[in-house]
N, C-alpha and C positions, 0 to 999 in steps of 0.2 A: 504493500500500500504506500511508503514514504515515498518507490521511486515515482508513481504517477502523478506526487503533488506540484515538482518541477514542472510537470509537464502541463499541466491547468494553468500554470500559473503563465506560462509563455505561452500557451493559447489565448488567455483573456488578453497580453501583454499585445498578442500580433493584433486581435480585436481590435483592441482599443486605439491602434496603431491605423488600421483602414479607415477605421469611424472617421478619426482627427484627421484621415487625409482626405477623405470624400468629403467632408466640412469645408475644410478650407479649400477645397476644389470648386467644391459649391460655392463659395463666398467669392474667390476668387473670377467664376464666371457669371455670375450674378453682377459683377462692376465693384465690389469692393476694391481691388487694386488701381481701377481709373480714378474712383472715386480718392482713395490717396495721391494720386500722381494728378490732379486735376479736381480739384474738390470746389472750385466754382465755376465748374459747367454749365450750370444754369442758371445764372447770373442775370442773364436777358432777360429771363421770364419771373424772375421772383422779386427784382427791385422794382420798386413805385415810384413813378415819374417825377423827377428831381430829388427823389427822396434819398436817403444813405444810403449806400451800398458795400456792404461789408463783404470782404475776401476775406479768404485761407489760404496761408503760407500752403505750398505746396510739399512733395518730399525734399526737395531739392532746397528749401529755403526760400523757394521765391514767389512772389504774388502773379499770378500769370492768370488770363480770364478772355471769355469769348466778348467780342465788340464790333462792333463796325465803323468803318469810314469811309464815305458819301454814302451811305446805303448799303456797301458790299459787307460783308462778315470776315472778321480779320482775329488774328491770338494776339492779344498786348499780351506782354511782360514790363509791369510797372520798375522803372528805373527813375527813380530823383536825379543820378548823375547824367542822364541826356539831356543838355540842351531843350531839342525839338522833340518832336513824334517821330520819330524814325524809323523808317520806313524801308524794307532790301528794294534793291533798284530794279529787282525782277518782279515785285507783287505791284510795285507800284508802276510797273509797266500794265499790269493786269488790271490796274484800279483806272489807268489811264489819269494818270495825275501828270499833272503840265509842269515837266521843271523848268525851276528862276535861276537866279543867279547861281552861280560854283562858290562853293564855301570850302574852307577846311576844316576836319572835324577830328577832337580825340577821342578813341575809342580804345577802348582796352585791348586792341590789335593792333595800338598805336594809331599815327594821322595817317587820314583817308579824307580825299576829294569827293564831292560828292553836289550836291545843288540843293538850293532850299524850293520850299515849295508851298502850295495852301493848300488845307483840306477844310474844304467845305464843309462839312461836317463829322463828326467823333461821337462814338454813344457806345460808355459803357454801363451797363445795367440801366439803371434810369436818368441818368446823368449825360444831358445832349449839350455838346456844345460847339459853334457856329466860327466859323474862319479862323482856324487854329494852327498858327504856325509850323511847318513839317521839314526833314528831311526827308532827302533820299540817297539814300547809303548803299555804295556798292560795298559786298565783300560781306554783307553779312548772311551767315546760316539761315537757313529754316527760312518760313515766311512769318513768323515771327517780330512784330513790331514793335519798338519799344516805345512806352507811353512812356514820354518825357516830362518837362518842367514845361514846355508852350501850354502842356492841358493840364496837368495836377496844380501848377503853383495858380490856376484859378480858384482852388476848392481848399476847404478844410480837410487836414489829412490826421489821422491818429491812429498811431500803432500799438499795439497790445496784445500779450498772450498769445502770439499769433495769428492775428486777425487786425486787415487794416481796414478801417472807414474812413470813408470820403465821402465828403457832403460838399454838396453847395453853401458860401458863407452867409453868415444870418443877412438880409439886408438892413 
């Protein structure tokens, strides 16, 4: 009888071992891991019109969230150290945005030429707002924008706990 209790005990052990992986298999395909690599994907639909709009840091540390500008649907990745809205030279060919003058710009890949530009419109969650300064920057990854200082330093910004809000300021 003692040698079969080994044996119970490393069948409940493999058990328990499926359960735990068919769970997190489940979780996993159910959107749990988007849902951490992207935990304000629906952003668009849950802010109220000029009202706060609160992110979550993602796994990576960074505030990133679906938005548009002129109308099309774009990913900011909020950066305080840009400048403008900037913008990769290839999306903004796709947005058909008109470049202005050539500027030079520091990027953390060092200086890059690049052109400034207007964007009619920016909206991220409920927060629209109207002729907002941009770049357009070659060399950068992804189509990936980076929501700069031309559109955050209009709003009230506060970071916490991992979660920033951004309102529009009292008038």
């Amino acid at each position: 009888m003692a040698r079969h209790r080994p044996q119970q005990g490393g069948i409940v052990m493999m058990l328990l071992f499926w359960v735990l992986l068919m769970a997190v298999g489940t979780w996993w395909i159910q959107g749990g891991l988007d849902d951490m690599l992207h935990p304000n994907v629906n952003i668009m639909n849950t802010s109220p019109d000029n009202g706060p709009v609160t992110l979550k840091r993602n796994r990576a540390g960074h505030f990133e969230a679906p938005g548009q500008i002129n109308g099309e649907p774009v990913t900011f990745l909020l950066d305080t150290g840009a400048t403008y809205v900037a913008v990769p030279s290839e999306l903004a060919k796709r947005l058909s945005l008109a470049p202005g003058r050539r500027a030079w710009f520091n990027t953390a890949n060092g200086r890059v030429e690049g052109n400034l530009t207007q964007l009619d419109e920016v909206v991220l969650g409920g927060i629209q707002m109207n002729n907002v300064q941009g770049s357009i920057s070659p060399g950068m990854e992804r189509d990936t924008v980076l929501l700069g200082m031309s559109f955050l330093n209009q709003l009230a910004i506060e970071i916490r706990g991992g979660e920033m809000v951004l309102r529009l300021p009292e008038p």
